[in-house]
N, C-alpha and C positions, 0 to 999 in steps of 0.2 A: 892664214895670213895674219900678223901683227899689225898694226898700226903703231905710230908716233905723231903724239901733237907734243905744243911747244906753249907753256905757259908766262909770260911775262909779270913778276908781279911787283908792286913800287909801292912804298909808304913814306909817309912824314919823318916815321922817327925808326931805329931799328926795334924798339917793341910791337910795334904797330906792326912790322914788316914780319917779327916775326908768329905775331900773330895771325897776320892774313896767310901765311906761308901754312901753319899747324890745319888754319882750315879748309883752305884748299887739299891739303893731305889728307885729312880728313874723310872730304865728299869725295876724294879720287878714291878710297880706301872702300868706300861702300860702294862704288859705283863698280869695281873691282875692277879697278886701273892702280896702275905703278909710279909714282913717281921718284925722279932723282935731280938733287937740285943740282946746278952747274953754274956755280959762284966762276965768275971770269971765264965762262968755257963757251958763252952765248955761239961767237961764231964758229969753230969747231962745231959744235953739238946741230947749227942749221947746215953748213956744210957737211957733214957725214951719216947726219937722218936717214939718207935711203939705206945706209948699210945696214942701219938696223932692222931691217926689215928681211922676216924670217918666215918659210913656208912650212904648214905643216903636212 
C-alpha cells in the first residue's frame, strides 16, 4: 500500500520559496518519498488523494 501526504509550503519572496521548496525535495529525496509540486491544483490534488492510492 502507498500512501499520500500533502505539503503546504509559503515564503516571503519567490526565492526564498523556491528555496524552501529545493529542501523539502531534498529530505523527501533521502527519506525516499516522491514529491510533485501542484502550482494551482491544491483542491483537485486533496479531493482525489485517495485515488492515488495503490495495492501491492
Amino acid at each position: 500500500m502507498l500512501f499520500a501526504g500533502f505539503i503546504a509550503v509559503t515564503a516571503e519572496s519567490k526565492d526564498e520559496l523556491e528555496a524552501a521548496i529545493a529542501e523539502i525535495q531534498r529530505a523527501a529525496t533521502q527519506s525516499g518519498c516522491e514529491t510533485r509540486r501542484l502550482v494551482g491544483q491544491q483542491s483537485q490534488a486533496f479531493t482525489s488523494g485517495p485515488l492515488w492510492e495503490r495495492h501491492s
